[in-house]
C-alpha positions in Angstrom: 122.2 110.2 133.4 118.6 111.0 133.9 115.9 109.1 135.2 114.5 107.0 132.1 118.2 106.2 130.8 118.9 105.1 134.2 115.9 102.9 134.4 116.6 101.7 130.8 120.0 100.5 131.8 118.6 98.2 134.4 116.7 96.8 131.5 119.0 96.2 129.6 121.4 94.2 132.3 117.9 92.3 132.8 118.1 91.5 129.5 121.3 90.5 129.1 121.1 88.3 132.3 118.0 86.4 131.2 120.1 85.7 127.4 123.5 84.4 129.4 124.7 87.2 128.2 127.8 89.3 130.2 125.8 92.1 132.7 126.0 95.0 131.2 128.1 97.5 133.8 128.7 100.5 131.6 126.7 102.9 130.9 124.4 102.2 128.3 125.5 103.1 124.5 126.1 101.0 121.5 128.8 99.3 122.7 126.8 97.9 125.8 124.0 97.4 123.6 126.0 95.4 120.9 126.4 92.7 123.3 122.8 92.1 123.4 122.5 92.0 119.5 122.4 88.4 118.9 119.3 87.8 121.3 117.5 91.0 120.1 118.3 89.2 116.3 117.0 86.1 117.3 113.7 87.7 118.8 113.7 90.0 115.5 112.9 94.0 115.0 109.5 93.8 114.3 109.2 92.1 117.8 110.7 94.4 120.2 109.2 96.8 122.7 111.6 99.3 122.9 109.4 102.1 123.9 110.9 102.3 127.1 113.7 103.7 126.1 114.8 107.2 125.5 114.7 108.6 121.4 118.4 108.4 121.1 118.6 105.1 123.2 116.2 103.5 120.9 117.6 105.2 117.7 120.9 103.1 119.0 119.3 100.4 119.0 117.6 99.8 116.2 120.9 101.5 114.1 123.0 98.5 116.0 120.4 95.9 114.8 120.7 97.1 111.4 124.3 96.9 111.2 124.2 93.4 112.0 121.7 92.7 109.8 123.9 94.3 106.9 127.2 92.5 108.1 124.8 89.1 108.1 123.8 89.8 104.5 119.7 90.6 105.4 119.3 93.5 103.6 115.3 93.0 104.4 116.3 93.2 108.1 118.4 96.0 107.6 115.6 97.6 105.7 113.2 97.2 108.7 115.7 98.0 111.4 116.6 101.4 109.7 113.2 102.4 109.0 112.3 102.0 112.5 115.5 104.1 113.4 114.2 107.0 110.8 117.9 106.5 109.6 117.1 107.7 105.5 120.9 107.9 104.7 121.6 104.3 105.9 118.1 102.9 104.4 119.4 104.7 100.8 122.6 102.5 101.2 120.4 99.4 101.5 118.1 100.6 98.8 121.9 100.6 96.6 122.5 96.9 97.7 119.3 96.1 96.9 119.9 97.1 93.8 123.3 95.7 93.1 121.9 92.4 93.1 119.2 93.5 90.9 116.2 93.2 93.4 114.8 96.9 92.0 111.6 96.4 93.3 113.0 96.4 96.7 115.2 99.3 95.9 112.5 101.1 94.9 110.4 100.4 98.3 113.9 101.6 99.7 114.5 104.8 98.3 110.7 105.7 98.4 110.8 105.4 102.3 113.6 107.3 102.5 112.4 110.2 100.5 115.6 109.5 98.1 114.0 111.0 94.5 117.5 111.0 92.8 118.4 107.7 93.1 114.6 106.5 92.2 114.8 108.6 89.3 118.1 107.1 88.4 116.8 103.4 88.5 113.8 104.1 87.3 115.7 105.6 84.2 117.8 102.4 84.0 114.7 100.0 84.5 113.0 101.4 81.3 115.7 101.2 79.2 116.5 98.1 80.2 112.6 96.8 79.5 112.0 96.5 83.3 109.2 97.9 82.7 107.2 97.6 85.9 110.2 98.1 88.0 110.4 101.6 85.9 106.5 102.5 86.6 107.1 101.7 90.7 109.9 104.2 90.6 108.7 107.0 88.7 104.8 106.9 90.2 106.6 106.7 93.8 108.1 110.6 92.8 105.0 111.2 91.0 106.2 112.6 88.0 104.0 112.9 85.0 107.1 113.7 82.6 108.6 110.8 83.5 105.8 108.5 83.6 104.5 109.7 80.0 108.2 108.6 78.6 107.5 105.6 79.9 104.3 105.0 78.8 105.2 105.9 75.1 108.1 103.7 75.4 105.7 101.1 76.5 103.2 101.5 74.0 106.0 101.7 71.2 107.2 98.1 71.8 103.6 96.8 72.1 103.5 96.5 75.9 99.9 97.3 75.9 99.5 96.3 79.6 102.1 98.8 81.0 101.4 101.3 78.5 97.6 101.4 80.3 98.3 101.1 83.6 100.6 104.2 82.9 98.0 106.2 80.7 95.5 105.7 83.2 97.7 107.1 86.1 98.3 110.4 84.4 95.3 110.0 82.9 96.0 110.7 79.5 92.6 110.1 77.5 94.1 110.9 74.0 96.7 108.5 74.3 93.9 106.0 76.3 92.1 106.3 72.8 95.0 105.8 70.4 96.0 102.6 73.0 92.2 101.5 72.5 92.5 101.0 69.1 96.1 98.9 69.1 94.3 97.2 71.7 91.2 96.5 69.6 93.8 95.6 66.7 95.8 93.1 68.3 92.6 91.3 69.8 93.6 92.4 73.7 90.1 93.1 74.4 90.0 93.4 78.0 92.4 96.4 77.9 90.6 98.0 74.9 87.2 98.2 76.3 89.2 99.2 79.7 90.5 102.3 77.8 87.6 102.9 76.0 85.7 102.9 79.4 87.6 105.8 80.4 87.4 108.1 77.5 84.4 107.3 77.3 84.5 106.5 74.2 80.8 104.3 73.1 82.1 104.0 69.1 84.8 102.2 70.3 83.0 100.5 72.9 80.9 99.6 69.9 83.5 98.2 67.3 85.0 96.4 70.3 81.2 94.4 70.6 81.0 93.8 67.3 84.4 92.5 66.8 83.8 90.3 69.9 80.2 88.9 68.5 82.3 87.8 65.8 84.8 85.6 67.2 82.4 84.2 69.5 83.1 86.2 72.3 79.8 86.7 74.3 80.7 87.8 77.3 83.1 90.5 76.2 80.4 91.7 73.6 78.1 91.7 75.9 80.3 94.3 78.4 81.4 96.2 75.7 77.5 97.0 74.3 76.9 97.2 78.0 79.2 100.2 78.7 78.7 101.7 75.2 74.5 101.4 76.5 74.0 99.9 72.8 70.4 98.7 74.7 69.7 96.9 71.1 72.5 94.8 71.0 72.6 94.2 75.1 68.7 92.9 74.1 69.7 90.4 71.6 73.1 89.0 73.7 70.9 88.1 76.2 67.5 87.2 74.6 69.1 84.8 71.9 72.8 83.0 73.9 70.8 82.4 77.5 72.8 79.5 78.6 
């Protein structure tokens, strides 16, 4: 036992002495330190120094903590205790439990931290065609993958999720599909979005039509940023010389 482990051991007893817990005789290992898991719970993972211990003596640790975490049913403690431990093969198991019980957002912060692509691919896969939409777009942007994210945004965009379908167009970006999404936009009155995508491409006829439509319905403000971006000076002019309030 070297120097540090031995000085970490009289830590430990310390520690166990000051929570009424049994002294600690052994030498220090996971089964010495599992007797001091219950006040190192209570204190919680986020606030424990345990840089005075050794890389394996702290890996313990934290892998201990998360155990217990998992045998109490916190999967967000787990989640913390194992990413402090750099332990990817037991975070990916919480990342499954999270997704057993259908939290996929979590899963997705799970696997992503882990570096675990296949099983982010797989729920991201199972997200979409299930309509989880969002969930889908957190899991395939985390792995980056254009392919996958263009799938989704077409899949989006086919059953009129117009909001998804952006966000996802304007990752990649795609301008041709940021046009053709412009004009469902423009067509089902979501103006925000199609003077968003229009913005991007560019695109001042649009920009234009989107005004015009806006002016019609009463929609001053919107006209006005449409004309604005499109730098349709005329119509910019008479907004703001003729609706002051």
């Amino acid at each position: 036992m070297n120097e540090r482990d031995v000085f970490a051991q009289r830590i430990v007893a310390q520690m166990a002495e000051d929570n009424d817990i049994k002294t600690i005789r052994q030498p220090v290992n996971e089964g010495g330190f599992r007797k001091l898991i219950p006040a190192l719970l209570q204190k919680g993972v986020e606030q424990l120094n345990l840089s005075m211990f050794s890389d394996d003596m702290r890996s313990t640790i934290l892998n201990s903590l998360g155990d217990e975490y998992l045998r109490r049913g916190n999967l967000q403690g787990a989640a913390k205790a194992f990413i402090l431990a750099g332990n990817q093969h037991r975070l990916s198991a919480v990342g499954q439990d999270f997704e057993k019980l259908g939290l996929f957002d979590n899963a997705v912060e799970a696997y992503k931290l882990c570096g675990d692509n296949k099983h982010l691919i797989a729920l991201g896969t199972k997200c979409m065609e299930d309509g989880r939409f969002p969930s889908a777009i957190k899991a395939f942007k985390s792995i980056n993958s254009e392919e996958l994210l263009r799938r989704l945004g077409n899949e989006c965009f086919a059953k009129g999720k117009l909001d998804y379908a952006f966000e996802i167009y304007s990752v990649l970006p795609d301008m041709a599909k940021l046009n053709e999404l412009g004009e469902a936009c423009l067509k089902e009155s979501q103006y925000s979005y199609a003077i968003r995508a229009a913005q991007m491409t560019q695109n001042a006829e649009l920009l234009n039509r989107v005004g015009e439509k806006c002016m019609r319905e009463g929609l001053l403000h919107a006209a006005l940023e449409s004309f604005t971006m499109a730098k349709n000076e005329m119509m910019v002019e008479f907004i703001r010389e003729n609706f002051r309030h």
